[in-house]
NUTIFI-148627 format. One line per 5 residues: number of its first residue (from 1); their letters; for each residue x, y, z of N, C-alpha, C. Coordinates in Angstrom, 1 decimal, decimal comma. Each point is the difference from the previous one (the first is absolute). Last residue first. Layout:
<pts>
NUM = a = X:Y:Z:X:Y:Z:X:Y:Z ~ ...
</pts>
This chain:
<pts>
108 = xxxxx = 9,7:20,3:-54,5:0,8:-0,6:-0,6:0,9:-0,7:0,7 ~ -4,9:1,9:1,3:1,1:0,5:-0,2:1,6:-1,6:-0,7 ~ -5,7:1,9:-0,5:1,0:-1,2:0,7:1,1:0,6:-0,2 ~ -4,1:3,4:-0,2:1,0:-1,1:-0,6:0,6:-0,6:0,8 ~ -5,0:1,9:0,9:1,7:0,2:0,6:0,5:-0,9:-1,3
103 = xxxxx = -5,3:2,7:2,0:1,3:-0,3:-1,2:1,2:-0,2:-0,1 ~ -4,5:0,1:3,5:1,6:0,5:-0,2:0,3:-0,6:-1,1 ~ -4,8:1,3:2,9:0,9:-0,7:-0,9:0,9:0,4:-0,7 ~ -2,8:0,1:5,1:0,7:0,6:-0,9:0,7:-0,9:-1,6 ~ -3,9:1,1:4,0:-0,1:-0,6:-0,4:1,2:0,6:-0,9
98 = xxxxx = -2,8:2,0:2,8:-0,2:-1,3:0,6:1,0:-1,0:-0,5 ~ -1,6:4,7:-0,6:1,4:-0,2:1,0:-0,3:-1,2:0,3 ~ -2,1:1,9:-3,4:-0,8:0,3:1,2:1,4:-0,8:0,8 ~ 0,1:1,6:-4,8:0,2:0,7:0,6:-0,9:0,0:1,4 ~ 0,5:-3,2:-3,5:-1,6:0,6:0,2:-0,1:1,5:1,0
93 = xxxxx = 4,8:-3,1:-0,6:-1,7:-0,5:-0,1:-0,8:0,9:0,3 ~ 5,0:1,4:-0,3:-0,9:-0,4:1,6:-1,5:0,0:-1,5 ~ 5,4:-0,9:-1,6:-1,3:0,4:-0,5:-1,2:-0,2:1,3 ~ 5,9:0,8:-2,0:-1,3:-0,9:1,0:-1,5:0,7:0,3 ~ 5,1:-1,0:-3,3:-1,3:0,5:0,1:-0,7:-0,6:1,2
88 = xxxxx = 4,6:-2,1:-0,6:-0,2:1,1:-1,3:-0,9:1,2:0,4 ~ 2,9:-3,7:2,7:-1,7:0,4:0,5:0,5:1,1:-1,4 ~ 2,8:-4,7:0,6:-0,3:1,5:0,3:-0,8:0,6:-0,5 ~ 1,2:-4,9:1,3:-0,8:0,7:-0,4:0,1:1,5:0,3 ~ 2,5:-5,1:0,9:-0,3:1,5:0,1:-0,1:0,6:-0,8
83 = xxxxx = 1,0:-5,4:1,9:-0,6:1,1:-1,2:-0,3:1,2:0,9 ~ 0,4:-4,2:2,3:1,1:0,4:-0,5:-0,3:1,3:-1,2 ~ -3,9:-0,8:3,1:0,9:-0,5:-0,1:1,7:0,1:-0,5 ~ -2,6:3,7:-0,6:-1,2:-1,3:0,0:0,9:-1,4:-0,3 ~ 0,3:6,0:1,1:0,5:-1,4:0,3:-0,8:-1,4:0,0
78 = xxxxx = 0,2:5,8:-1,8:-1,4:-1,0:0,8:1,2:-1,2:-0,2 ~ 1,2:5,3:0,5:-0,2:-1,3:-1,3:-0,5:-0,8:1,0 ~ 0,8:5,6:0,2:-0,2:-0,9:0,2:-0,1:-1,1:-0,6 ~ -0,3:4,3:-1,1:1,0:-0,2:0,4:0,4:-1,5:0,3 ~ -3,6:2,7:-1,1:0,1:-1,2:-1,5:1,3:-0,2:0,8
73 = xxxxx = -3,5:0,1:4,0:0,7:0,7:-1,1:0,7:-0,3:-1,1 ~ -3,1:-0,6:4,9:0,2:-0,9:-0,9:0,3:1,0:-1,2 ~ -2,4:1,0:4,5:2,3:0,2:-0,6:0,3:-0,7:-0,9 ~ -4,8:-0,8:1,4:0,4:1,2:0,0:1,7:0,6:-0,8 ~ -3,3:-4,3:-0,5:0,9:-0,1:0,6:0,3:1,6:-0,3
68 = xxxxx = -4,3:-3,7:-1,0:0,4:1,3:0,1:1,4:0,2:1,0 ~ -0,6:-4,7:-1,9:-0,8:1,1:0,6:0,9:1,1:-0,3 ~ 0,7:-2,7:-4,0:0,6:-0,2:1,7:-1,3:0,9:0,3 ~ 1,9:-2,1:-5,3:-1,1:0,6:1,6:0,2:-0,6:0,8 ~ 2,8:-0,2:-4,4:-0,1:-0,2:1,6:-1,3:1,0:0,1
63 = xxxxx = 2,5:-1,0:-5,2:-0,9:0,8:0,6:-0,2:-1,2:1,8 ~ 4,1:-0,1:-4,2:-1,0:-0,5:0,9:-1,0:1,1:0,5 ~ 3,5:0,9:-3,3:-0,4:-1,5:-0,2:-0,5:-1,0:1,0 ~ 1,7:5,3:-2,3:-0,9:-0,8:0,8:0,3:-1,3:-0,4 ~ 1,6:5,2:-0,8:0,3:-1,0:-0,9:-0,3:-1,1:1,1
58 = xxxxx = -1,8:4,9:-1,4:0,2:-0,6:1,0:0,2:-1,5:-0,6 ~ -1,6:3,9:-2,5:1,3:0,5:0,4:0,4:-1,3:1,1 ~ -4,0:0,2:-2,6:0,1:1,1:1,3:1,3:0,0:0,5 ~ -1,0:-3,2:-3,5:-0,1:1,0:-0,3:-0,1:1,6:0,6 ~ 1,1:-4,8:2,0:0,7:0,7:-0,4:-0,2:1,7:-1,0
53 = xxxxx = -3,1:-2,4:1,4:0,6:0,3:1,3:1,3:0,2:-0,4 ~ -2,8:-2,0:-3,1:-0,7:1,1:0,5:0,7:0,5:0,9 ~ 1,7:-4,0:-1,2:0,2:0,6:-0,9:-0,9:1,7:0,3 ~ -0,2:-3,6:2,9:1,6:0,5:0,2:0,4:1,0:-1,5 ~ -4,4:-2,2:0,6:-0,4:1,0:1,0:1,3:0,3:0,1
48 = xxxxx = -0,1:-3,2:-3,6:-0,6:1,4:-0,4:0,2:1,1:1,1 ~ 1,7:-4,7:1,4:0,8:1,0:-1,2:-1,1:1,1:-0,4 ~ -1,1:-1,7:4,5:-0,1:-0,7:-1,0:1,1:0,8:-0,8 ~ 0,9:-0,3:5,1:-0,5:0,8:-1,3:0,1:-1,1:-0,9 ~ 0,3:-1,6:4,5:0,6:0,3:-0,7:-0,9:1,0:-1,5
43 = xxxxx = -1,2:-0,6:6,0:-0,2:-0,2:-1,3:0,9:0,1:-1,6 ~ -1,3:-0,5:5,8:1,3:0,4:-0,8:-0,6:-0,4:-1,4 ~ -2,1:1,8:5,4:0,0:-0,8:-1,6:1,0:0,5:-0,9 ~ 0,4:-0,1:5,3:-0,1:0,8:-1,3:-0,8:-1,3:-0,9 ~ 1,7:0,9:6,0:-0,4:-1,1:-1,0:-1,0:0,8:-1,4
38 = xxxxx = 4,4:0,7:3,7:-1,2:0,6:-0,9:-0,6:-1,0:-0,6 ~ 4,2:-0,7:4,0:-0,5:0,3:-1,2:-1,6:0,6:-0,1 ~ 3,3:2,3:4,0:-0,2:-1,3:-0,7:-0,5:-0,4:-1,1 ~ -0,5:4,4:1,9:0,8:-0,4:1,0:-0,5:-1,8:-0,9 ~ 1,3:4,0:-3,2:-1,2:-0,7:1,2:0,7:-0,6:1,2
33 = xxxxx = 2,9:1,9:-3,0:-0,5:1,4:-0,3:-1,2:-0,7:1,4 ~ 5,0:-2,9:-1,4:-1,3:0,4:-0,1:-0,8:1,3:0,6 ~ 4,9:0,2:-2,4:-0,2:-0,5:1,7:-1,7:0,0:-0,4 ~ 4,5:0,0:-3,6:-1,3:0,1:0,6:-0,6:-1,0:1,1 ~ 4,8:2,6:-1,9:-0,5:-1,3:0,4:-1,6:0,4:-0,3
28 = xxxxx = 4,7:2,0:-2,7:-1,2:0,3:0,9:-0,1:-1,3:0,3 ~ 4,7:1,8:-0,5:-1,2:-0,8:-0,7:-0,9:0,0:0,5 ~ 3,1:4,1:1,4:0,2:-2,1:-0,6:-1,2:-0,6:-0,5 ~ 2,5:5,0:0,9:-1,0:-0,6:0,0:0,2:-1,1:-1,0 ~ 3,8:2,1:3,6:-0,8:0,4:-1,1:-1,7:-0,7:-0,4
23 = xxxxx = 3,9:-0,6:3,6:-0,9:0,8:0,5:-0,6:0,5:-1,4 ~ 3,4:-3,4:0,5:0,6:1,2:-0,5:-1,3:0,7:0,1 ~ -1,2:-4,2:0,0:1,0:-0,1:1,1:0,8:1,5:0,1 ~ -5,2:0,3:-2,1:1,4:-1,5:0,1:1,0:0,6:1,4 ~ -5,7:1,0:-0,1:1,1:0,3:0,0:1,7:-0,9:-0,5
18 = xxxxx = -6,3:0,6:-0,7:1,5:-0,8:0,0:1,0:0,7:0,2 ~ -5,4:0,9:-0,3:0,6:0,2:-0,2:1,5:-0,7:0,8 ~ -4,7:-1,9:-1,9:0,3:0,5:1,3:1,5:0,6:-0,5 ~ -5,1:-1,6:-1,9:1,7:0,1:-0,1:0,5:0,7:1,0 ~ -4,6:-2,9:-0,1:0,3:1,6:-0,4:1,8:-0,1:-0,7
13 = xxxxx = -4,5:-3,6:0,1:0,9:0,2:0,8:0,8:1,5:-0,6 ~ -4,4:-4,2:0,5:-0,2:1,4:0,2:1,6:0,8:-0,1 ~ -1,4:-5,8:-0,5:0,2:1,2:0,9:0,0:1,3:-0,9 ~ -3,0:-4,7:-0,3:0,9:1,3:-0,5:0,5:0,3:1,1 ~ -3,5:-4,2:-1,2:0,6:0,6:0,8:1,3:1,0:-0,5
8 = xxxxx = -5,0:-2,3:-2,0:1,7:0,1:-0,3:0,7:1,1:1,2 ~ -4,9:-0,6:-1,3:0,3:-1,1:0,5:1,8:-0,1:0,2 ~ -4,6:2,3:-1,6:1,1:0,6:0,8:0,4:-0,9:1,0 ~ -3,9:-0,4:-2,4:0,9:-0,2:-0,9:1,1:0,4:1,0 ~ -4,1:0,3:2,4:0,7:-1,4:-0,4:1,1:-0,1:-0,9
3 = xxx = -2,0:4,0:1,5:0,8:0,0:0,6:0,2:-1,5:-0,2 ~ -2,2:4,1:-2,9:-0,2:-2,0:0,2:1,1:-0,2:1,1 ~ -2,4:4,9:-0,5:1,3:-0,7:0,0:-0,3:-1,5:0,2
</pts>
């Protein structure tokens, strides 16, 4: 793991379930997952690697590495600054728990 490229601070964050005023279900929030930010590499897809990745069904336009984060899920979305990133695919590196990379679209 280059831990120099990992330079972009993130939050980590879930959804959290909402009640309205009439006790039904409101709008979700998200509450962060860490205890504070992450420091990730953010990378934009080239067009081929968004074209391959789509081929797998998954519609991308960033790839994040993070450490290894256990509870980390496609539920989840990665916060980078004003922008959010929902987690498509996540991928543990070399399967040695060190090391995770996430496939996320921006969200609109």
């Amino acid at each position: 793991m280059n831990i120099g490229v990992m330079r972009h601070l993130i939050h980590i964050q879930a959804p959290t379930a909402a009640t309205d005023a009439g006790g039904g279900k409101g709008e979700a929030t998200w509450a962060d997952i860490t205890n504070g930010e992450v420091w990730a590499a953010i990378r934009p897809l080239r067009l081929e690697e968004r074209y391959r990745a789509q081929q797998n069904g998954a519609d991308v336009t960033h790839q994040v590495v993070i450490r290894y984060h256990s509870g980390v899920t496609r539920m989840h979305r990665i916060l980078f600054g004003t922008r959010a990133l929902h987690i498509a695919t996540i991928e543990t590196v070399d399967e040695r728990n060190r090391e995770h990379r996430l496939l996320c679209r921006e969200a609109q």
